[in-house]
C-alpha positions in Angstrom: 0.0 0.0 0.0 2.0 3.1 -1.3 2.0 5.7 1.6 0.9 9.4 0.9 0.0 10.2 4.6 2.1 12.9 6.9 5.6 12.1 6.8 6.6 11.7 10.6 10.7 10.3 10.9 12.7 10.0 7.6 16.3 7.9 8.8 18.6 8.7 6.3 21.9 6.9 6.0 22.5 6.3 9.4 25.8 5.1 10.9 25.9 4.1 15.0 29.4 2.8 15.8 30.9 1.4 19.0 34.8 1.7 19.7 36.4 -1.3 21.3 39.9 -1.6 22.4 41.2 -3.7 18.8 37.7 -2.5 16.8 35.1 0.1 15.4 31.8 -1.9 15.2 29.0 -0.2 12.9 26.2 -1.8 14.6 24.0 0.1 12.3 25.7 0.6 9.0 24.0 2.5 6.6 20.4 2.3 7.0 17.5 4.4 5.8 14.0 3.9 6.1 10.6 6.3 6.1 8.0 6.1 8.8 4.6 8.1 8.1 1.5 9.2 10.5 -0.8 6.6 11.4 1.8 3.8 9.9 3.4 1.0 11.9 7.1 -0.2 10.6 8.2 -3.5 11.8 12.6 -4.1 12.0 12.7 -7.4 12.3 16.1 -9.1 12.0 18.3 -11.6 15.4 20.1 -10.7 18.0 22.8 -8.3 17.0 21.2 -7.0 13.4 21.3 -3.5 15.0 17.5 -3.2 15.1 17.6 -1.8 18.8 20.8 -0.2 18.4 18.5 1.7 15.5 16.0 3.1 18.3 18.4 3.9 20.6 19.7 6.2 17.8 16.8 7.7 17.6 15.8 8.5 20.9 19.5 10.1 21.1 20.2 7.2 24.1 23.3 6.0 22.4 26.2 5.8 25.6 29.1 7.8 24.6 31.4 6.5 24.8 31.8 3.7 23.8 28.9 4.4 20.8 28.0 7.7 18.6 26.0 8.4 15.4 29.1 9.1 12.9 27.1 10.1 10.0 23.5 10.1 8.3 20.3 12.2 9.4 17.2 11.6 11.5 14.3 14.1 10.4 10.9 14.5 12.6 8.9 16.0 11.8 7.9 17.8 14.7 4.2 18.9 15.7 5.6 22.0 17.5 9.2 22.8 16.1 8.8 21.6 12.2 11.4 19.1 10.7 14.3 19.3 12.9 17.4 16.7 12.7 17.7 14.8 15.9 21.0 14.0 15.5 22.5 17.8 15.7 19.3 18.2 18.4 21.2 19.6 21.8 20.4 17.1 25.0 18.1 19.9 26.1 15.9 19.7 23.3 15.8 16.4 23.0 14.3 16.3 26.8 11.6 18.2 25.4 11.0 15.2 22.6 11.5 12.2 24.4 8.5 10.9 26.4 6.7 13.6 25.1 6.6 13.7 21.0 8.4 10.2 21.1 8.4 7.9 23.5 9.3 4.3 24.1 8.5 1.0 25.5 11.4 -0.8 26.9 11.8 -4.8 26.0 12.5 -5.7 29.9 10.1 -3.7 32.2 11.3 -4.4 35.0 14.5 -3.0 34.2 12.6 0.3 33.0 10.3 0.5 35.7 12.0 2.3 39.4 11.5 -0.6 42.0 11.4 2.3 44.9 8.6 3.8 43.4 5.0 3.0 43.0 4.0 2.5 39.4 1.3 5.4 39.6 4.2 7.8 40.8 6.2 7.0 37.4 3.3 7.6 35.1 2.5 10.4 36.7 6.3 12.1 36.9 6.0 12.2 33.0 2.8 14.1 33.0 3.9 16.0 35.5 6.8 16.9 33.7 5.1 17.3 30.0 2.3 18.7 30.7 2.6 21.2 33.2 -0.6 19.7 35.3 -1.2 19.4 39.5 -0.2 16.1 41.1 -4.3 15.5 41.5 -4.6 15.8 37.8 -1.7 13.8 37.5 -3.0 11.3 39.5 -6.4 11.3 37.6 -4.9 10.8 33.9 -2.4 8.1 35.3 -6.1 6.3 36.5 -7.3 6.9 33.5 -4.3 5.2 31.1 -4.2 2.2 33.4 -8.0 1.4 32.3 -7.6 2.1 29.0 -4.4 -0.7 28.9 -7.0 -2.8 30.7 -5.1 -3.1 34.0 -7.1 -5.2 36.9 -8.0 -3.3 40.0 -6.4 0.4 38.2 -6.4 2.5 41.8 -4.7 -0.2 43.3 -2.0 -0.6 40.8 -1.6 3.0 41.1 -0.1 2.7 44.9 1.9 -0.5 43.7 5.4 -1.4 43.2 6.5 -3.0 40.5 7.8 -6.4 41.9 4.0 -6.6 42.9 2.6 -7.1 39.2 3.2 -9.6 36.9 5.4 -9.3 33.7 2.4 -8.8 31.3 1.0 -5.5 33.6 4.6 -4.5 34.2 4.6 -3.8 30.4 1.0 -2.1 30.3 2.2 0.0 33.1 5.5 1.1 30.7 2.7 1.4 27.5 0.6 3.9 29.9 3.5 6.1 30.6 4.6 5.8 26.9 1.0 7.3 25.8 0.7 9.6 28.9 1.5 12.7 26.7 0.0 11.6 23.1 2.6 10.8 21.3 3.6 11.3 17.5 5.5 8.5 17.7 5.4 5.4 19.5 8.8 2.8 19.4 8.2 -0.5 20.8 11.1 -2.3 21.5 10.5 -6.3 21.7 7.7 -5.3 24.0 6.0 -8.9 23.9 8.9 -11.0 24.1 8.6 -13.8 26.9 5.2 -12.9 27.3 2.3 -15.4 27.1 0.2 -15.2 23.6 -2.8 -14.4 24.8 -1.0 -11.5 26.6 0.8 -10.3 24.0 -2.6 -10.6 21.8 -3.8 -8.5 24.5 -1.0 -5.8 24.2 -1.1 -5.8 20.4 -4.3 -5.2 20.4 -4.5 -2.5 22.7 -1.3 -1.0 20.4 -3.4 -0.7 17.6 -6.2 0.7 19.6 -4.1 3.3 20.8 -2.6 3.9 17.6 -6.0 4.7 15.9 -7.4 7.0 18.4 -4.0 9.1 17.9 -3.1 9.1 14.7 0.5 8.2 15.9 3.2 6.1 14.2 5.1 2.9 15.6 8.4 1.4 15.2 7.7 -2.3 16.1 11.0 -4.3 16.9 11.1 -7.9 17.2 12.6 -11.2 16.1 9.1 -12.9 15.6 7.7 -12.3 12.1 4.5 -13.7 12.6 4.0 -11.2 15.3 4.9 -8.3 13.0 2.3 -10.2 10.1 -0.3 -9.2 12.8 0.9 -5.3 13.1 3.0 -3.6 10.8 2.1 -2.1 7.2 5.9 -2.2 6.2 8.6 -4.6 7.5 12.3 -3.3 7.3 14.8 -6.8 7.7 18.2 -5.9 9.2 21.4 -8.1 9.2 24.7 -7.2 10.9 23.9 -3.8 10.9 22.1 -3.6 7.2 18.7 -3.2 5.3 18.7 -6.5 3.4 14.9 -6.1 2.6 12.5 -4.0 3.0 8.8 -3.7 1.5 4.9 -4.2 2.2 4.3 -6.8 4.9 2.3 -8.5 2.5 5.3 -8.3 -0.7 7.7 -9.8 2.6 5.6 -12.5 3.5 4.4 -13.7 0.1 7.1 -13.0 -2.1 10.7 -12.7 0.2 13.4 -11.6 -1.9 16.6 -12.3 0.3 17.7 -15.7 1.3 18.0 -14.3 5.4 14.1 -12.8 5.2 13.3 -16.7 3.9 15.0 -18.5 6.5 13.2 -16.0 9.3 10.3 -16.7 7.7 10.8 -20.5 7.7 12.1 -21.5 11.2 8.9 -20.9 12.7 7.6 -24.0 14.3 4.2 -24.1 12.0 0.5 -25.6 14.2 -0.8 -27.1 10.8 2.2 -29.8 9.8 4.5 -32.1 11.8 8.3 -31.7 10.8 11.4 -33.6 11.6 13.0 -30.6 12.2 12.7 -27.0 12.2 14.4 -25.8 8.6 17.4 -22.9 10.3 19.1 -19.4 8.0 21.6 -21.9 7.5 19.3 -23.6 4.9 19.1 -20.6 2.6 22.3 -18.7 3.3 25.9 -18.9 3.9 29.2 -16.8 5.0 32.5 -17.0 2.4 35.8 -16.2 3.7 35.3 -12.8 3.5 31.7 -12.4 5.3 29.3 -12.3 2.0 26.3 -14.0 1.6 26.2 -16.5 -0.3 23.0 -17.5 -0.9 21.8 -21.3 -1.5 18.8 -22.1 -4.3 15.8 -23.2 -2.5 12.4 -22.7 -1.8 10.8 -22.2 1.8 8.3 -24.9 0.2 11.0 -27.3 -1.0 13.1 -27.4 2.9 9.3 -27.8 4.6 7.9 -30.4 2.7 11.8 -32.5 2.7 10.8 -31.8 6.6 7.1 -33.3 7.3 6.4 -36.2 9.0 3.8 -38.6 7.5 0.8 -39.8 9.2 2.0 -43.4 8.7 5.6 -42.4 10.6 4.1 -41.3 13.3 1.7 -43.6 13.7 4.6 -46.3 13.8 6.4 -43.9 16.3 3.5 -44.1 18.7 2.8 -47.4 18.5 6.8 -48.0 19.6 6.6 -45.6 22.1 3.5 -46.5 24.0 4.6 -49.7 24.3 7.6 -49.0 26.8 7.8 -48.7 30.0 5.9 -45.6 32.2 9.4 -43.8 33.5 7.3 -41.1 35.6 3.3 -41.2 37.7 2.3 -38.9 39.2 -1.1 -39.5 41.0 -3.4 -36.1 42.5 -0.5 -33.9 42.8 -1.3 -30.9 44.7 1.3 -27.8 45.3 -0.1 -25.1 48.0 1.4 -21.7 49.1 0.7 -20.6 52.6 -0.8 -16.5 52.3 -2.6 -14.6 54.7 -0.5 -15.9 57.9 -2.1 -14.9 61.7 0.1 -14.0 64.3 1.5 -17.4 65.0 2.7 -18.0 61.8 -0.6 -20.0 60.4 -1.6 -19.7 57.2 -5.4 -18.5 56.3 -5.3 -18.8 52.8 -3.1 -20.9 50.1 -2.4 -20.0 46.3 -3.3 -23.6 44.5 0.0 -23.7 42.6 -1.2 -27.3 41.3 -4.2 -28.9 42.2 -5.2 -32.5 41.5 -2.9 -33.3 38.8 -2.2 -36.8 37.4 -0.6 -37.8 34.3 1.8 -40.7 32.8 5.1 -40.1 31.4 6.5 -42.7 29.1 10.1 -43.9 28.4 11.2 -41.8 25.4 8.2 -39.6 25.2 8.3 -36.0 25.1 5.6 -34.3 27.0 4.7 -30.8 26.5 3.3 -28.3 29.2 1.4 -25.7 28.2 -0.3 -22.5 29.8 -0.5 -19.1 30.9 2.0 -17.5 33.3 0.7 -18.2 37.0 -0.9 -21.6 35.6 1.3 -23.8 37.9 3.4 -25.6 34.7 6.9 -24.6 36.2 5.7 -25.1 39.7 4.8 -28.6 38.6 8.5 -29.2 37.1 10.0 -28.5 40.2 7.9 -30.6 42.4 8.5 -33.2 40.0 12.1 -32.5 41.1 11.2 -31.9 44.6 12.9 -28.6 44.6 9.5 -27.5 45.7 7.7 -29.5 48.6 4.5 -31.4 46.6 1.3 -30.4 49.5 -0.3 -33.9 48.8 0.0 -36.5 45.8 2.0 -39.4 44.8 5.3 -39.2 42.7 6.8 -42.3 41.3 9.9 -42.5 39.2 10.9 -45.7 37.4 8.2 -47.4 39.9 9.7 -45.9 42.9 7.6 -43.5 45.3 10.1 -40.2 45.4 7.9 -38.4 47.6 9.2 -38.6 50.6 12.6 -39.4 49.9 15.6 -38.6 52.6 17.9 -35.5 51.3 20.9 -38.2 50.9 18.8 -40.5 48.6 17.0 -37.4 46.9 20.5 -35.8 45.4 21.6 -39.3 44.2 17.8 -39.5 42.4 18.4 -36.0 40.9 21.5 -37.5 38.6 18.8 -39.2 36.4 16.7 -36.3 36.4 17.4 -32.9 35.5 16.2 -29.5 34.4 17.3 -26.7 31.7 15.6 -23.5 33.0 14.3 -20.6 31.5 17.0 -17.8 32.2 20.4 -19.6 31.5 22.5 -16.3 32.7 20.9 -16.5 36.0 21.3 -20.8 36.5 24.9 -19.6 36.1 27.8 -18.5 38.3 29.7 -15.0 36.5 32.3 -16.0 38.7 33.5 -19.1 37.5 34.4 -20.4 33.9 31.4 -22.5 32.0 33.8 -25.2 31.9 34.1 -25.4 35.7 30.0 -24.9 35.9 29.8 -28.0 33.6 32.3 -30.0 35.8 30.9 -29.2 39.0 27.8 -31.4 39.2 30.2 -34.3 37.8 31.8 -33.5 41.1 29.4 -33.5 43.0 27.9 -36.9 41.6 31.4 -38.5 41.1 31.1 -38.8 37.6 34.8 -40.1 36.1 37.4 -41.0 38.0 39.1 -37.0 38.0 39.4 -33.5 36.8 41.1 -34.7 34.2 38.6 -36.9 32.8 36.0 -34.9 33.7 37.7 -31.6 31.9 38.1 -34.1 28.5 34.1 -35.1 28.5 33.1 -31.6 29.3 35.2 -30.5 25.8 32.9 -33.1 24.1 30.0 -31.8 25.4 30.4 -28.6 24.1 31.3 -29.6 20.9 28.6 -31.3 21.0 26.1 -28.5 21.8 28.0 -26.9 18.7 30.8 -24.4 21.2 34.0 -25.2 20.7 37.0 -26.3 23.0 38.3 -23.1 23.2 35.0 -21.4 25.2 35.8 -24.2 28.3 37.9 -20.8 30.0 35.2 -18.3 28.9 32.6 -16.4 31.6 28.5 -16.3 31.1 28.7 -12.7 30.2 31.1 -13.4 27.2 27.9 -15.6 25.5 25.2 -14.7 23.7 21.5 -15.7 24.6 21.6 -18.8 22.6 25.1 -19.7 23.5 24.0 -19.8 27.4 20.8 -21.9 26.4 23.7 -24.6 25.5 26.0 -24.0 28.2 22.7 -25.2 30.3 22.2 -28.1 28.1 25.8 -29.0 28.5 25.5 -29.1 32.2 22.2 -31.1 32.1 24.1 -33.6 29.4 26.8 -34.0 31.9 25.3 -36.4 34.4 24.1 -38.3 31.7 20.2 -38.6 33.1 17.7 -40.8 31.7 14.5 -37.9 32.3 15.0 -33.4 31.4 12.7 -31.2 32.1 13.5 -28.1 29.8 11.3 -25.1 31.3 10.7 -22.5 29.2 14.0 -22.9 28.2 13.6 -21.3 24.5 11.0 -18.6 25.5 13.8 -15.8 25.4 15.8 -16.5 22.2 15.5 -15.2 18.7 13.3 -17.6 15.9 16.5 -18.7 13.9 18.2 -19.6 17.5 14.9 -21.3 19.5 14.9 -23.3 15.6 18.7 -24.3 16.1 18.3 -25.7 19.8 15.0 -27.2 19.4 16.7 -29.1 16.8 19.3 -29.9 19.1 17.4 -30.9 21.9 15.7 -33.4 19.3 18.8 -34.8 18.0 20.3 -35.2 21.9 17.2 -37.2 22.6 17.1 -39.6 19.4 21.1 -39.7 20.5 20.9 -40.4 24.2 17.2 -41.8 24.6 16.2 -38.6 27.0 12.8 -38.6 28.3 11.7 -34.5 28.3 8.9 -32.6 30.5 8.7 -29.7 27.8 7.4 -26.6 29.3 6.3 -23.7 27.3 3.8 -20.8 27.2 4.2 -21.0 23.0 1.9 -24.0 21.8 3.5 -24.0 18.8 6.9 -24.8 20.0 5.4 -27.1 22.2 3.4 -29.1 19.2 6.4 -29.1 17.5 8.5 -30.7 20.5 5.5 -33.3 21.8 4.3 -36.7 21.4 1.7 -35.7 24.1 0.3 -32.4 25.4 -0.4 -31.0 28.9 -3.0 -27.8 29.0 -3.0 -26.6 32.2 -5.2 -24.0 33.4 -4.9 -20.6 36.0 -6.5 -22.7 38.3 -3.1 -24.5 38.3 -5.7 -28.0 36.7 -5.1 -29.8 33.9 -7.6 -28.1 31.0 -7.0 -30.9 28.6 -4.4 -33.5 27.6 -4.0 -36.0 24.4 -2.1 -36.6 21.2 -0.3 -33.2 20.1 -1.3 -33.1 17.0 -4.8 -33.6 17.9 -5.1 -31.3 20.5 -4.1 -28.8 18.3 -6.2 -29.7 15.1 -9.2 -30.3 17.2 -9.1 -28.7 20.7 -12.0 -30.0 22.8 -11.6 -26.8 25.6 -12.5 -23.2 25.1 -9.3 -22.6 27.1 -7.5 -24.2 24.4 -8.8 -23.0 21.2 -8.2 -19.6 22.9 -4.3 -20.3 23.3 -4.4 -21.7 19.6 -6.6 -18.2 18.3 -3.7 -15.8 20.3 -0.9 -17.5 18.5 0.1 -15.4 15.3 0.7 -17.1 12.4 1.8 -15.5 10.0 -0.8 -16.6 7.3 -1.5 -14.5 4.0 -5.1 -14.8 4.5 -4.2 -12.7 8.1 -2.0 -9.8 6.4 -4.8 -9.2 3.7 -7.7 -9.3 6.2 -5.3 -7.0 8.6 -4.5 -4.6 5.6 -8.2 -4.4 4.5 -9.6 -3.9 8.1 -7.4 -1.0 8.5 -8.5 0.7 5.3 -12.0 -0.2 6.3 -11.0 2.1 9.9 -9.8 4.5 7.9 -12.7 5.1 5.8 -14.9 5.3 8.8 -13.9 8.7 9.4 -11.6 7.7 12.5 -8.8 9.2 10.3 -9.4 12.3 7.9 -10.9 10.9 5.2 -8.6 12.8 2.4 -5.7 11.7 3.8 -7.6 8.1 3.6 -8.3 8.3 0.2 -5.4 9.5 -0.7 -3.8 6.0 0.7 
């Protein structure tokens, strides 16, 4: 849809450097890119492409040193001042922009939001300071945002702190104070990532909500394509600091053009087919000598259909696999928190982490658990693991009752079973090396005979995890995302268990990376005959992962539970149809009745009709 509307940012050539010690790294090299009124503009590209290094630059919140803007224009169009280059702006007048003409929602919010203040005190500091208004007012339009983002119990949330909130009103907290002052522009920076789908369908909607009443123009980041499908008019893919495509969401999606906008597009895990594995960048692209693309001659069609599973193969699979042995029961599990203690320490009231769960786990099998944050999934994992005390229930692992094991017999029962979790960086020490983290539970266990032994199978761990021999002296903060997701399944590898349980343990990372390491875990499994608890908030990951799925409910119960496949092709519960309906797909069909409902909005007369027409 060729754009005639108000021209709001033009980015023009833009160069943002960093200076090492040995190096000057353009992390955005070149780029330049047109966002109008009333537009949304996806940048999409992995960790690294420069795509938040590009709204930093924007919002003139580059650190210097060690970064700078070396070259290139940004032009907004202001609604007070006229066009006006942001990069030659003075930190002054920038003040004057930021929060108020252009604001921004942070990926982490609780990194963004002050802990020692109440969230209704840092909404209202931005009005205060925009607007000129009385602390009362303040205090009224504040009330009034955290309705309109749909926030439960609003004048309570007001007097709040933010470790009081969950993750998903943490980030409608941070979208209030971005739209306290009406934005003209509105830069969203991974603002769904790690969030559950029907969440983040929550927040995209309310996005575009906000969007139309104001007339206001986004910057959507992300790694998730199918996510900006749902949103954005124009999709801009970076790369190492470049534009390698740019266009109509719909001329992306239907008709990509560069071999790295392909392989995004492909290694989503997809609801309606069953694949062997997930196709990677690396089946559409690689690096020469000297760091060119070189790009390889297939289709996205070609590497997915080479990929499905027949009906017949997995039929055969099943048949094999549900004739082995159960490895885990558990029988009327139950997981209570004590709340509301009297005086003498007695609790009044209990959160029902997990309540009344039962379910089967067979040798080899892959189960996947799935539901909304606070549904009780990773509470169940770590009972399983009895790092959290089960309230009442049976659990029985390889026949034997584990319930009330002793401490001594407990740790020798956790070699067979172990656990990836969701936030590798935090599993690990920054003190010592991740070949010393790997070692250390071999030491514990008294796996090999010495260091020296143990040292040689941690080396073929990691090059098995794809790290080389070479990262053994390296620290957690000298790794990547992805890098750290192996270092955890290293570690877990290293005990050599018969049963994982991998929570959330791909929630975090970029598409091409969660594609890479859920083919990894796959190949580990076929490799070692692991047993997996898969835990996930994403049901597509998880139908991809799972012989069997889990759907557990906020009421920490099991919703609904059979085949994979099934469950997703024919969901029995309105629970589950509604975690299928938040997933974005992705799906032509979507984009054009996305693009035409917007038209539709803005013929209404929401938008000034000429400008509509003109579009």
């Amino acid at each position: 849809m060729e754009q005639s509307r108000e021209v709001l940012l033009e980015v023009k050539n833009l160069v943002t450097e960093f200076k090492t010690d040995s190096e000057t790294v353009k992390a955005v090299n070149n780029i330049s890119f047109t966002l109008h009124r009333g537009e949304t503009i996806g940048i999409v590209g992995e960790s690294g492409s420069g795509k938040s290094v590009t709204s930093l630059s924007v919002m003139k919140l580059i650190p210097n040193p060690p970064g700078r803007i070396s070259s290139g224009e940004i032009i907004y169009h202001s609604r007070t001042n006229g066009p006006v280059d942001l990069v030659k702006a003075t930190n002054k007048e920038m003040r004057s922009y930021r929060g108020n003409e252009i604001a921004m929602i942070f990926q982490e919010p609780m990194t963004s939001l002050n802990p020692v203040y109440t969230c209704g005190d840092q909404v209202m500091e931005a009005i205060m300071l925009h607007q000129n208004v009385s602390k009362k007012e303040a205090r009224l339009r504040a009330l009034e945002l955290f309705k309109k983002v749909q926030l439960p119990r609003p004048d309570d949330i007001l007097d709040t702190y933010p470790h009081q909130i969950s993750g998903g009103q943490k980030q409608r907290v941070m979208i209030a104070m971005a739209m306290s002052c009406n934005p003209s522009i509105l830069i969203a920076d991974e603002p769904t990532t790690a969030l559950d789908v029907t969440v983040q369908k929550t927040i995209l909607d309310l996005m575009l909500e906000l969007q139309r009443e104001n007339d206001m123009g986004i910057m959507f980041i992300t790694h998730d394509l199918g996510v900006i499908a749902e949103l954005a008019d124009k999709v801009v893919v970076m790369y190492k600091g470049k534009i390698v495509e740019q266009g109509s969401v719909y001329d992306i999606f239907s008709n990509p053009q560069h071999p790295y906008t392909k392989g995004l597009l492909a290694c989503r895990p997809p609801l309606n087919k069953r694949l062997h594995y997930l196709p990677t960048v690396t089946n559409f692209m690689e690096l020469n000598a000297d760091g060119e693309i070189i790009e390889k001659q297939q289709s996205i069609q070609d590497i997915i259909k080479s990929a499905e599973v027949t009906k017949e193969e997995r039929e055969l699979q099943h048949k094999a696999l549900y004739s082995r042995d159960k490895i885990l029961e558990l029988s009327n599990i139950k997981t209570y928190f004590p709340i509301n203690k009297s005086m003498f320490g007695k609790a009044k009231d209990f959160v029902k982490a997990v309540d009344d769960v039962s379910f089967d786990v067979y040798q080899g099998e892959t189960l996947g658990l799935v539901g909304e944050s606070g549904c009780g999934k990773t509470t169940l994992g770590r009972t399983i693991l009895r790092l959290v005390e089960p309230t009442a229930g049976i659990i029985k692992f390889k026949g034997r009752d584990i319930t009330n094991l002793n401490p001594k017999d407990l740790r020798s029962m956790r070699k067979d079973i172990q656990i990836i979790f969701q936030d590798p960086y935090s599993s690990l020490n920054p003190r010592i090396t991740i070949g010393d983290a790997i070692m250390e539970p071999m030491k514990v266990h008294g796996i090999l005979q010495n260091d020296s032994q143990r040292k040689e199978k941690v080396m073929e761990l990691l090059k098995r995890v794809n790290m080389t021999e070479q990262q053994f002296y390296r620290y957690p903060h000298e790794f990547s995302g992805g890098q750290r997701q192996r270092i955890g399944i290293a570690r877990a590898l290293a005990l050599q268990p018969q049963f994982i349980i991998c929570d959330e343990s791909v929630s975090a990372l970029d598409v091409s990376v969660q594609a890479q390491v859920l083919n990894l875990l796959n190949e580990l499994k076929k490799e070692f005959q692991f047993t997996y608890i898969f835990i996930s908030h994403d049901l597509s990951v998880v139908k991809f992962m799972s012989d069997r799925i889990v759907v557990m409910n906020k009421q920490g119960r099991i919703e609904e539970m059979g085949d994979a496949d099934e469950i997703c092709n024919n969901p029995q519960s309105d629970y589950t149809r509604k975690l299928i309906s938040s997933i974005p797909k992705g799906e032509l069909n979507d984009i054009t009745a996305s693009i035409e409902s917007k038209k539709q909005f803005m013929l209404s007369g929401n938008v000034n009709l000429q400008r509509a027409m003109e579009v």
